[in-house]
RODO-2510 file (C-alpha; in nm, 4 decimals, decimal comma):
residues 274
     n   res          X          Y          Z
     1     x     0,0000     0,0000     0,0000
     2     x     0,2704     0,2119     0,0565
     3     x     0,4548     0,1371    -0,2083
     4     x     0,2158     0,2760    -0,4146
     5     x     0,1740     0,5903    -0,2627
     6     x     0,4734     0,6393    -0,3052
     7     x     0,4665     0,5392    -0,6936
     8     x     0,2235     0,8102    -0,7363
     9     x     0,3446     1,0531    -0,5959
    10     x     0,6769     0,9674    -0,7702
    11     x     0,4684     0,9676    -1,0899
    12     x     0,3042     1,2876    -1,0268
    13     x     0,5964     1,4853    -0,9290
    14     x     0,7875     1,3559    -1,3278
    15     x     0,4669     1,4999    -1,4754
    16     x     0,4608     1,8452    -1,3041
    17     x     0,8105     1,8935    -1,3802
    18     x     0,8111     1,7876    -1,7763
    19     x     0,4953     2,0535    -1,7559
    20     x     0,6883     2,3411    -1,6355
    21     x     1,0430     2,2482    -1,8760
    22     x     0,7623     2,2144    -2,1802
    23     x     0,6181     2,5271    -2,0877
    24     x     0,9632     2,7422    -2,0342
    25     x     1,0502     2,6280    -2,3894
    26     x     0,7278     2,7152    -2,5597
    27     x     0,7818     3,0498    -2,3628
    28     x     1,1761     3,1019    -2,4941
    29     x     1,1067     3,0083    -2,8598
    30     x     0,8058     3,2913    -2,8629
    31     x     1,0372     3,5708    -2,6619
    32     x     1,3622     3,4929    -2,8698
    33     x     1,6935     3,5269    -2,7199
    34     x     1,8049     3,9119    -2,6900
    35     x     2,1763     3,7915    -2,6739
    36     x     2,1440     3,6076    -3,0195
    37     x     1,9886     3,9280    -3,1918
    38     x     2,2335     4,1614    -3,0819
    39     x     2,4768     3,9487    -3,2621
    40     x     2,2863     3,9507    -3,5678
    41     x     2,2492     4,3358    -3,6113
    42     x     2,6523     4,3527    -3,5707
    43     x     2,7324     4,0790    -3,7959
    44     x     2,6409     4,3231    -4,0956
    45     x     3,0155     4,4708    -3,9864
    46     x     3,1938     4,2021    -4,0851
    47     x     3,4611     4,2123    -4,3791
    48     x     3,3636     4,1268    -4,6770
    49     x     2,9991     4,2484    -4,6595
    50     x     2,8442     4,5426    -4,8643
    51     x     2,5265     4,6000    -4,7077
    52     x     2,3272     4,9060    -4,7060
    53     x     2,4589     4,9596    -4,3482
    54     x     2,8632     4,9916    -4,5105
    55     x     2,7150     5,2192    -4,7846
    56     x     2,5482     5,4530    -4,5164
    57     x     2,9029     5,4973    -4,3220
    58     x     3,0445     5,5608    -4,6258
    59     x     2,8346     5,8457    -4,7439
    60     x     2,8245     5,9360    -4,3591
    61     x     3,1841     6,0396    -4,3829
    62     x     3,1409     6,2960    -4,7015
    63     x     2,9725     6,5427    -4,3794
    64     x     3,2392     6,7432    -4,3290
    65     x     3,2892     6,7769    -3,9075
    66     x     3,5231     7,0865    -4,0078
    67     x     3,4336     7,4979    -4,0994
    68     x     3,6908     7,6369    -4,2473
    69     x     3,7201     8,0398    -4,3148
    70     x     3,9351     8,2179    -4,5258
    71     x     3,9982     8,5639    -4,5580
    72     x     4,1971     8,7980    -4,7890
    73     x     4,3646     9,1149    -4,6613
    74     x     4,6583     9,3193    -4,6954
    75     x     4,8235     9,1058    -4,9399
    76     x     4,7739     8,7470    -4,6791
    77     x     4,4789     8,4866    -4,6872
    78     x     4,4374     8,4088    -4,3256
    79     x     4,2294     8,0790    -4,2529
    80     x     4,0675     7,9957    -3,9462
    81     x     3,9067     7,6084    -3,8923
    82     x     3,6379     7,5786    -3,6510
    83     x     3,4018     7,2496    -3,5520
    84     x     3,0303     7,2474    -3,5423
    85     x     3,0411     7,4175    -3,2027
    86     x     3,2873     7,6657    -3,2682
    87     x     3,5816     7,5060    -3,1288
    88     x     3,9421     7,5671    -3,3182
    89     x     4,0211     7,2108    -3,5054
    90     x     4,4197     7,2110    -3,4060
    91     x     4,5197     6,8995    -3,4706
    92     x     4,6217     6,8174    -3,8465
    93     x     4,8014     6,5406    -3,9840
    94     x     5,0754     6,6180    -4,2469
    95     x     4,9761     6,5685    -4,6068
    96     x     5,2756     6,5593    -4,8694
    97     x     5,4673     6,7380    -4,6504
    98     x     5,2458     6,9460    -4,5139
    99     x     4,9616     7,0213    -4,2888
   100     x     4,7595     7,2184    -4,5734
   101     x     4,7116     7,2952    -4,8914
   102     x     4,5558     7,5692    -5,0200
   103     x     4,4157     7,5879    -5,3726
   104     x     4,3174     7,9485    -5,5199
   105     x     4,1623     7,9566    -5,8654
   106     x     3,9720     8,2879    -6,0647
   107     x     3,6584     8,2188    -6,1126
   108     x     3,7158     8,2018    -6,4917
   109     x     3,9563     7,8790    -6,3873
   110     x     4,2522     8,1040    -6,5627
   111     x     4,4286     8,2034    -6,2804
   112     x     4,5703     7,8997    -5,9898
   113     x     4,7922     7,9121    -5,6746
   114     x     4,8967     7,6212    -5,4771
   115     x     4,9930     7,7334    -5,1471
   116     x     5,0928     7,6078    -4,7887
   117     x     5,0068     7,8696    -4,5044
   118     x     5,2019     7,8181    -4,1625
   119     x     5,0328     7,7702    -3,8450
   120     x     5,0289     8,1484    -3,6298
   121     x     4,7516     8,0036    -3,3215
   122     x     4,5279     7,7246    -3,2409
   123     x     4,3655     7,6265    -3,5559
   124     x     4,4823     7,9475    -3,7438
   125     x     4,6631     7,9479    -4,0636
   126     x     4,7950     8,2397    -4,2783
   127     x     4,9975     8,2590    -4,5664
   128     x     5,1330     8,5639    -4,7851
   129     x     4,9492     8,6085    -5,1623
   130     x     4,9006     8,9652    -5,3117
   131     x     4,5497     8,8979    -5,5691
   132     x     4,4542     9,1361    -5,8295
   133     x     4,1107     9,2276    -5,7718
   134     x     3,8778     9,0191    -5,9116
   135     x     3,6317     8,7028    -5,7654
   136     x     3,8191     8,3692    -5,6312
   137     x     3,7242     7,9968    -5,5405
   138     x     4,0044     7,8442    -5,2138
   139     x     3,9932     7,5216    -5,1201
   140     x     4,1309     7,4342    -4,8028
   141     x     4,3209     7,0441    -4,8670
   142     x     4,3476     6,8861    -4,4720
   143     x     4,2895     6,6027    -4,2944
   144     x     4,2226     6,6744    -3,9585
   145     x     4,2761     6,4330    -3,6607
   146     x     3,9474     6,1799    -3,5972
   147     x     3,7432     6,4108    -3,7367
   148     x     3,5413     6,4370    -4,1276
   149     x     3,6611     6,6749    -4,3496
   150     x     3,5258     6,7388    -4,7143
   151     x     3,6489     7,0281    -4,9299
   152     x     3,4222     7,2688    -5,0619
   153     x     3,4750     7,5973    -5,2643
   154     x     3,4790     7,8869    -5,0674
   155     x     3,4073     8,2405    -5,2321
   156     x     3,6924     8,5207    -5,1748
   157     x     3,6249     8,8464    -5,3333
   158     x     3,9372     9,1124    -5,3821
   159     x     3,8684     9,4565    -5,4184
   160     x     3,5452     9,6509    -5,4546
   161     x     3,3369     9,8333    -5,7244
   162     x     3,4215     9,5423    -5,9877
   163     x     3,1402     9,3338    -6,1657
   164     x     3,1530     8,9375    -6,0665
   165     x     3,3596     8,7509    -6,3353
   166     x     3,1374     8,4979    -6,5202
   167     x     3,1838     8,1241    -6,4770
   168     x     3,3937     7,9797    -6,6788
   169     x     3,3807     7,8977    -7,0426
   170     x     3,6192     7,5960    -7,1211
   171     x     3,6887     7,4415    -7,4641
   172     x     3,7931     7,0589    -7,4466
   173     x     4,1184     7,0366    -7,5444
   174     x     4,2109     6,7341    -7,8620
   175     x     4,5697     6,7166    -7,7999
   176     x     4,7228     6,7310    -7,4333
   177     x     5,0828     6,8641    -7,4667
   178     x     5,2153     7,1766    -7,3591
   179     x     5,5471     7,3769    -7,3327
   180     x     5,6891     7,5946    -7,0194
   181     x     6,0215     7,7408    -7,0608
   182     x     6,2532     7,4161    -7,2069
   183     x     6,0381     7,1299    -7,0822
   184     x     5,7502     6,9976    -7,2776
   185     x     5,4534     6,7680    -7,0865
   186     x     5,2159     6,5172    -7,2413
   187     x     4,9595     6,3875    -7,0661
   188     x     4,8096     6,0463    -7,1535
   189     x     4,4588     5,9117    -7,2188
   190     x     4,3229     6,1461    -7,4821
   191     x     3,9609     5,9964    -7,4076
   192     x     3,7834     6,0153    -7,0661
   193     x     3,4365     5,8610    -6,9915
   194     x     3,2925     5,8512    -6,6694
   195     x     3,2423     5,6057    -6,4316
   196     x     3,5085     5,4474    -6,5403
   197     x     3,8296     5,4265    -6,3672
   198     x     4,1040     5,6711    -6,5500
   199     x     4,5366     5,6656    -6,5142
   200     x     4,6710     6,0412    -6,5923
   201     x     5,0442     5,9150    -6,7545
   202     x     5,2773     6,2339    -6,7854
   203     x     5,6317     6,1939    -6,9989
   204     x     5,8394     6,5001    -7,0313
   205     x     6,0796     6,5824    -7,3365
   206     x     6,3738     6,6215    -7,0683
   207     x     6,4614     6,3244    -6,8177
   208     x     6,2330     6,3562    -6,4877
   209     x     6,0598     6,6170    -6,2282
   210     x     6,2683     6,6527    -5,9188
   211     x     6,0645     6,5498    -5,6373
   212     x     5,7920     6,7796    -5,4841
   213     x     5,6104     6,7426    -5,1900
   214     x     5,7037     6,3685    -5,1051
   215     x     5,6605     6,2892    -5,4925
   216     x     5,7509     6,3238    -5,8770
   217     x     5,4375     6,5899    -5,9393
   218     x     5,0456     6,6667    -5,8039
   219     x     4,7715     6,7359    -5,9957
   220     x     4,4181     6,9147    -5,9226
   221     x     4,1422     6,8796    -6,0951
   222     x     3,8179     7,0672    -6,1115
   223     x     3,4816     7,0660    -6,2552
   224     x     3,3696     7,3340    -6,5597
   225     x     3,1703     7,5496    -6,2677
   226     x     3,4607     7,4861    -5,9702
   227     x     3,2938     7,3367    -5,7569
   228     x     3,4253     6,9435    -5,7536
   229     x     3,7461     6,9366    -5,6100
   230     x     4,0079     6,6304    -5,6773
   231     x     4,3764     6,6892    -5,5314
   232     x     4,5052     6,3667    -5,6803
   233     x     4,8479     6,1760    -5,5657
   234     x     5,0465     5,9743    -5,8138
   235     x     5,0557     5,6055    -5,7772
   236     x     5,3920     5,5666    -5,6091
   237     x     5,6348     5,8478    -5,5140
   238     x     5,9277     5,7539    -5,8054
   239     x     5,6074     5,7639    -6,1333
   240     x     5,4146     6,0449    -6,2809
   241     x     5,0821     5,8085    -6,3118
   242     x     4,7854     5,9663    -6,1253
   243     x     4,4852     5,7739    -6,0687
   244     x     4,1034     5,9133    -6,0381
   245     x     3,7313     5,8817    -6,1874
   246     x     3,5081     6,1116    -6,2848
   247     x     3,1667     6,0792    -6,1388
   248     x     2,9725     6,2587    -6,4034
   249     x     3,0159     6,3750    -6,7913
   250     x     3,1498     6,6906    -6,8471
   251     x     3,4111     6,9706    -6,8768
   252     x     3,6886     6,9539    -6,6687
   253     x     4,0142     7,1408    -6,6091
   254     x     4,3420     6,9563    -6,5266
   255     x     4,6161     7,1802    -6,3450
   256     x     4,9361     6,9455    -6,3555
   257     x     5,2567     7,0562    -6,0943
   258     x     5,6127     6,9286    -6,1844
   259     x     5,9485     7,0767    -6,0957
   260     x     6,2230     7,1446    -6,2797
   261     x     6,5680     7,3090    -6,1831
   262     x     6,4506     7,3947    -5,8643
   263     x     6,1173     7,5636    -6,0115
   264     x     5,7641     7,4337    -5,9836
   265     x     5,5761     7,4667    -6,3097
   266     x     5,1994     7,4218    -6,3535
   267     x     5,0514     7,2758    -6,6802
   268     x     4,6895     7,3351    -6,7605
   269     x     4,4856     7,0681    -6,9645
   270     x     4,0663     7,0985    -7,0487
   271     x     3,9555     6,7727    -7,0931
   272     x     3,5741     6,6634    -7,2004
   273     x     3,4605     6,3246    -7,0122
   274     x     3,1709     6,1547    -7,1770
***
């Protein structure tokens, strides 16, 4: 008799457990496990994968984290680079040599200075450049410390009482070969289309550049209206191949910068990309 009591109640107790380990799985399959889909919305970092989520960092890092100011005064463009709260961005790292580039060009694309302004204060910049009166386009080349940085145009106007210049008016160029002083440049393709990726190839009539800035020449390229700015690199420091894309058809202007006997010369190319 006692026996089975005890049976029963041995019985029993099997059944109320397999009830309550049944019913804490039915529950954990409905709720999920948060653990498992935290891992899943990380895994679209890993290498290899071009999800939307890559794409959106990358066009997250176009917003420039930088504003830069530039001003032109008694013969000196003094440029001053503030973040989003106003605080001076100090901390550069050295490009080619230097911290910064600056790029001046008329706003008929006829005139173009590449400078390098030295520090004077905490995120302050100024460099000497007497311009004839007229409307300019700078743009500041940087790469500040952990922060984003694109380049944009910025306006400078010299002098007063003068009408704006018009944009300007480019004719593509058929042959790409030009002449300063004793050394003649040709720059290869002689067909662009966009899209498409493109290798600027420079040979000279005269041996090679002299190194420049950490390499054998620079070139800067801008769009018809000057407002897409490319400051392009060459492939290696000891060739004069440059590689780039265009984005879009168009008119573009090519300024080339090689040096020669201890003087930089710029050569100027208008290409049409199709």
């Amino acid at each position: 008799m006692l026996n089975n009591i005890v049976i029963r109640w041995a019985l029993s107790a099997v059944i109320i457990l397999a009830l309550v380990i049944g019913g804490y799985s039915v529950y954990a399959s409905l709720a999920g496990n948060p653990t498992d889909n935290h891992t899943e919305h990380n895994s679209s970092k890993e290498p290899g994968e071009h999800g939307s989520h890559e794409e959106h960092n990358d066009g997250m890092q176009t917003e420039s984290e930088v504003d830069p100011m530039i001003v032109h005064a008694y013969g000196k463009m003094r440029i001053e680079l503030k973040d989003k709260v106003g605080e001076p961005v100090d901390q550069l790292e050295v490009n080619h040599e230097k911290n910064m580039h600056l790029i001046i060009v008329s706003e008929d694309l006829k005139q173009y200075y590449h400078l390098h302004p030295e520090k004077i204060g905490k995120g302050q910049f100024q460099v000497a450049k007497k311009l004839s009166d007229g409307n300019y386009k700078a743009f500041i080349d940087i790469k500040p410390k952990n922060k984003e940085y694109m380049v944009k145009p910025l306006p400078i106007e010299v002098g007063t009482n003068h009408a704006h210049d018009k944009d300007a008016t480019l004719k593509p160029e058929t042959t790409f070969t030009k002449t300063i002083g004793d050394h003649t440049v040709t720059m290869t393709p002689d067909t662009f289309k966009a899209k498409e990726p493109v290798t600027l190839s420079f040979s000279f009539n005269k041996g090679t550049p002299q190194p420049y800035l950490g390499a054998l020449g620079h070139v800067v390229i801008l769009d018809e209206k000057g407002d897409k700015f490319v400051h392009v690199h060459p492939v290696s420091e000891k060739e004069t191949k440059f590689e780039t894309q265009f984005d879009q058809p168009g008119v573009y202007k090519i300024w080339a910068e090689f040096k020669f006997n201890g003087k930089v010369n710029v050569y100027p190319f208008v290409i049409e990309v199709k």
